[in-house]
C-alpha positions in Angstrom: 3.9 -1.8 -34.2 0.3 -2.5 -34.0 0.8 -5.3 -30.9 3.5 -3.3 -29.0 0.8 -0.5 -28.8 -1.7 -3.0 -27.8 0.9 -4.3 -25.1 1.5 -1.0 -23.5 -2.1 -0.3 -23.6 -2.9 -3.4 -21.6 0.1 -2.8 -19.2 -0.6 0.6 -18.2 -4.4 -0.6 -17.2 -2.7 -3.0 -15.4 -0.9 -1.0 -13.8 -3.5 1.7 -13.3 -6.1 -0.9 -11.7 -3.0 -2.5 -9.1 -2.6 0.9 -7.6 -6.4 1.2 -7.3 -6.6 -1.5 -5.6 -4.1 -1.0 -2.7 -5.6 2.0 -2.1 -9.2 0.6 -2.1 -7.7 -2.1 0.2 -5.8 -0.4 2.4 -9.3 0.2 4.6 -9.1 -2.7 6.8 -9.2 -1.3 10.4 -11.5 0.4 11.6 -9.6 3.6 10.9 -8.5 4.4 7.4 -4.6 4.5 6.3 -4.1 7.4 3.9 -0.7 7.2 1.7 1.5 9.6 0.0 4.4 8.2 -1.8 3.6 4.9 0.0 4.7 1.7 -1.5 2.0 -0.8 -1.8 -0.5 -0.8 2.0 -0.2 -5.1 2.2 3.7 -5.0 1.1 4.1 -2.5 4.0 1.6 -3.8 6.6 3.3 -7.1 6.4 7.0 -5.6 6.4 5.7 -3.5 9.9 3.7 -6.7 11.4 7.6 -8.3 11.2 9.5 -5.9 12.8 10.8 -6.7 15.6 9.1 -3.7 17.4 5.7 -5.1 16.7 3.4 -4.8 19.8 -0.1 -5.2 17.4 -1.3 -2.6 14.9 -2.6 0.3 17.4 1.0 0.3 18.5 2.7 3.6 18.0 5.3 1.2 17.0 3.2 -0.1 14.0 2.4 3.4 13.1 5.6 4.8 13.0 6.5 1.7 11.0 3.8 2.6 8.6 4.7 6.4 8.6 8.2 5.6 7.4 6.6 3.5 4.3 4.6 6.6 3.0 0.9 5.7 5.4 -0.9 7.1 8.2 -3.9 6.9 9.9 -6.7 9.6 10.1 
């Protein structure tokens, strides 16, 4: 009983610290990406850089991509 607690103890800090970190790294441009609901920013960024649609990320294209994976730009 004692290791399973341990185990979920260390899993949800896992997991806590992940979703930190997309967030923190979701700053790249010069302009920040804010998300709501958003799956993970480089998951997302690199699903919207391979559309076919892709003209570059200061395409409206791009951030309509983004905006339909839970992120958009202030």
């Amino acid at each position: 009983m004692k290791r399973l607690l341990i185990l979920s103890a260390v899993a949800a800090a896992a997991l806590a610290t992940s979703a930190c970190i997309t967030v923190i790294d979701a700053d790249h441009d010069d302009m920040a990406w804010h998300g709501e609901n958003a799956q993970p920013f480089d998951a997302a960024r690199s699903e919207c850089r391979a559309a076919p649609r892709y003209q570059g990320q200061g395409s409206d294209a791009f951030r309509d991509c983004m905006a339909t994976k839970g992120w958009t730009r202030s």
